[in-house]
N, C-alpha and C positions, 0 to 999 in steps of 0.2 A: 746290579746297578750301583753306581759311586755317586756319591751325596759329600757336597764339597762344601765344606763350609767357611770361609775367611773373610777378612777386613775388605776384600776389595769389592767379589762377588755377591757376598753374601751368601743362599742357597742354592746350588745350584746342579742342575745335574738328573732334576725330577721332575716332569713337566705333573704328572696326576691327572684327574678328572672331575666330574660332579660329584659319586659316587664318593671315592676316595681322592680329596683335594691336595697337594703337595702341601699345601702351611696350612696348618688345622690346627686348633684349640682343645680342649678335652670331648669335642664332639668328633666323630672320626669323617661323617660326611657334610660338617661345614666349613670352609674357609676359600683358599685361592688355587686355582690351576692354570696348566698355560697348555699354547700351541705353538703352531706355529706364525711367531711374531705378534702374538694372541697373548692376552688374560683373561680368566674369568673371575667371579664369584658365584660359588652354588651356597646354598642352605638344604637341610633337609634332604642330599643329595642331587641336587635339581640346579641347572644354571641360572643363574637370578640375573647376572649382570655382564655382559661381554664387549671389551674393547679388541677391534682390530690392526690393523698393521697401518692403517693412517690415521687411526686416533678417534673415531668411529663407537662411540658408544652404544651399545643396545640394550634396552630392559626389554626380558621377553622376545627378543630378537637379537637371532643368533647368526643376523647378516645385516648390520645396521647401515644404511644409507645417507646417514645426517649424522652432523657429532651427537646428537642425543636423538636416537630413535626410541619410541616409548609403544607397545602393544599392549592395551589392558582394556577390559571389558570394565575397571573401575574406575574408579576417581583417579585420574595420572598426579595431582599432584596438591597439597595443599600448603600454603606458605603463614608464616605467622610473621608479618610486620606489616612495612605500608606496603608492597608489591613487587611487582618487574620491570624493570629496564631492561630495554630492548637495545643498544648502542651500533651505531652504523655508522664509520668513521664517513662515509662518503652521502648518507645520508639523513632520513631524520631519526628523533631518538622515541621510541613507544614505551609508553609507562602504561601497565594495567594494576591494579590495585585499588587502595582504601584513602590515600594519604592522611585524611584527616580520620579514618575509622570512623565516620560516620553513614557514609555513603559509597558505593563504587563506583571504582573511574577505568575510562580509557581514553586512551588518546597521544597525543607528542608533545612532548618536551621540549621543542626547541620553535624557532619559526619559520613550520612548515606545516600543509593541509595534511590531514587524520584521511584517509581513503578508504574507500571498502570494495572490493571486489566479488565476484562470482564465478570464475573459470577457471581452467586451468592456463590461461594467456597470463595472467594478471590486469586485463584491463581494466582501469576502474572505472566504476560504476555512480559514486558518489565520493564527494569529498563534504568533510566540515572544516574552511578556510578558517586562517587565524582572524578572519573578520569578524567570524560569526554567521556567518552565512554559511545554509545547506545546499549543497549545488547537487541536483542532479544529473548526471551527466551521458548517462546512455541506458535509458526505461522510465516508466512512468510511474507514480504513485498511487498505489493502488490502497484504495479503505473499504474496510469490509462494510456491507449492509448495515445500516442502523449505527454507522462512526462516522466521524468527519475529522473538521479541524476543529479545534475549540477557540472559542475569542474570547475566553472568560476573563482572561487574563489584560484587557484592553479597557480604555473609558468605556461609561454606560453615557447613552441619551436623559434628555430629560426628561420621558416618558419611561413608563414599566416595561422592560425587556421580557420576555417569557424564554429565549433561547439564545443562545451564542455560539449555537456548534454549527456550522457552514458541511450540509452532509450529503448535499448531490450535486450531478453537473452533468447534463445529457442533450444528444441531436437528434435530430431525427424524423422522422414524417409519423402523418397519424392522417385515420381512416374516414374520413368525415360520411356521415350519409341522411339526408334531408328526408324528413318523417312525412306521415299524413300523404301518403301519394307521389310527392313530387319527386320528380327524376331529373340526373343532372350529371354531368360529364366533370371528373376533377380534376382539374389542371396542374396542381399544385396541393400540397398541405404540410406544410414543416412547421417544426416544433423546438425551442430550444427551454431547458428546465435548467433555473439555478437556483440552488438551496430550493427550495419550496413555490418557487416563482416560475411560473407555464408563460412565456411566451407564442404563441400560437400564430398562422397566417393560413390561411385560407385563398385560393382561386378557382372558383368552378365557374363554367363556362356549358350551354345550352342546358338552361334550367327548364322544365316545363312544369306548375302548377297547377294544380285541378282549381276549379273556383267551388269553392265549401269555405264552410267556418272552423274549419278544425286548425290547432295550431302551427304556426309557420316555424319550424325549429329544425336544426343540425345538430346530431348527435355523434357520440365517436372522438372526443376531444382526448387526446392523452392518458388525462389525469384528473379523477373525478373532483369537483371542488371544492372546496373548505363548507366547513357546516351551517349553522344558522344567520340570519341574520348577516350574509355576505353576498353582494351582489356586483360584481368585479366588470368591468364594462368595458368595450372596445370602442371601436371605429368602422364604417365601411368608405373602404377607398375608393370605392368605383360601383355602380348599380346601373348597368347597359338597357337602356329603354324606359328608364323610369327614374322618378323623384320621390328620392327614399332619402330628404334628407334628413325628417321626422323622424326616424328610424334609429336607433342604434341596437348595436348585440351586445347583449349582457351573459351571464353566464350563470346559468339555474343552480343553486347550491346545491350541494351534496346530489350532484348532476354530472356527466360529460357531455349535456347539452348546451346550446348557445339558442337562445330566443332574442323575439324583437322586442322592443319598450319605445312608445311614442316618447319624444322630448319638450312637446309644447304645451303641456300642460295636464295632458290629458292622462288618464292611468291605464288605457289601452294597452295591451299586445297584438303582435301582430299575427294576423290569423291568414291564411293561405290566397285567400280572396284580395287581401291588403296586396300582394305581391305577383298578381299574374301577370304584371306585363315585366317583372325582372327575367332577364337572360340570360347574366352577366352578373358574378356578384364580387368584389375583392373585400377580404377581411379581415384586420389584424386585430387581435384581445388578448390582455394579460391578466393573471388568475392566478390566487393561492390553492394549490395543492393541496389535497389533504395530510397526504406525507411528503 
């Protein structure tokens, strides 16, 4: 083998390998080899670093796909100043880092929306606009049990607030079924829950009655109700056969019942007897949740 050495080439004439590398130091298997149209770097005998024939870098990869393909089960990489710039002459510029070293950042440099994607399309999914505005743009926000949105950050009233995190939001129907005997056909029963707040409605149609003194109540509400000392009240829209206008439905605390409560004075409830000529009953009542 001829090993050429001059002003114009420099070395040339000895391509080497990991093992034994052609330009080496006083170590014999660390420095640089080549291939074809290839360099490497090995240490320790081992290729650490390979560039190919179009410029192709790879760490740990010894078939790189991107100018810097990186394979490591470690840390890929750790920088000491403010960060990275990302530069895309045609479009926008991403900085990830520290800049002030207090805090970490991401986001774009210039003006244009920060995007986030999920697939392998690149479509995105979310943008953060130079407005300031989070746009969702294809899925929904999902919070885990017991999180919400927090409002802490907003005016207070001029009452004592107890919470400001906003942590549900649900539809749906619920299973109503009238106690003490009476049977009744459900027409209807949906529900809508925000933060803490039961909206309920109610339609049952061919109610029958036994006539007794036991309590006239609907049980089966959603969401059982807040604890003492709460007594959360509705309306009835409609009572087919009878004058129930005495009447309203309240909601039993720490209950998924609804009962009646006279409104003219009296401290009565209503007991099944009060109600046998109802057939017909429509309901709407809203109520704090316990959760």
């Amino acid at each position: 083998m001829t090993v050429v050495i001059n002003g114009d080439t420099g070395i040339s004439g000895v391509n080497g390998s990991a093992a034994t590398p052609a330009i080496q130091g006083g170590d014999a298997d660390t420095g640089i080899f080549f291939g074809t149209n290839t360099a490497s770097i090995s240490t320790g005998g081992s290729q650490r670093l390979f560039v190919d024939a179009s410029g192709n870098c790879g760490i740990g990869v010894s078939s790189p796909s991107a100018k810097l393909d990186i394979s490591t089960t470690a840390r890929v990489a750790i920088f000491t100043g403010n960060g990275i710039e990302v530069n895309n002459p045609a479009g926008s510029n991403v900085f990830i880092g520290t800049q002030s070293g207090t805090e970490g950042k991401m986001g774009t440099v210039n003006n244009a929306a920060m995007a986030l994607f999920a697939n392998n399309d690149y479509s995105n999914r979310a943008e953060l606009r130079t407005s300031g505005n989070f746009a969702l743009l294809n899925g929904d926000l999902v919070v885990a049990s017991g999180h919400g949105i927090d409002f802490s950050g907003t005016g207070d009233g001029l009452s004592t607030q107890t919470s400001e995190l906003f942590h549900d939001y649900e539809e749906g129907t619920w299973t109503p079924t009238f106690l003490n005997g009476t049977s009744e056909d459900i027409v209807g029963a949906h529900y809508t829950k925000i933060g803490r707040k039961v909206f309920a409605y109610l339609y049952v149609d061919d109610i029958v009655t036994p006539n007794n003194s036991l309590p006239y109540r609907i049980e089966g509400l959603p969401y059982v109700a807040h604890g003492s000392g709460y007594y959360p009240t509705g309306q009835i829209g409609y009572a087919h056969n009878a004058v129930f206008d005495i009447w309203r439905p309240l909601v039993q605390q720490n209950t998924d019942e609804i009962y009646f409560h006279r409104v003219d004075g009296s401290s009565s409830t209503a007991i099944n007897s009060d109600a046998l000529s109802v057939t017909q009953l429509l309901i709407s009542i809203c109520y704090e949740a316990q959760v």
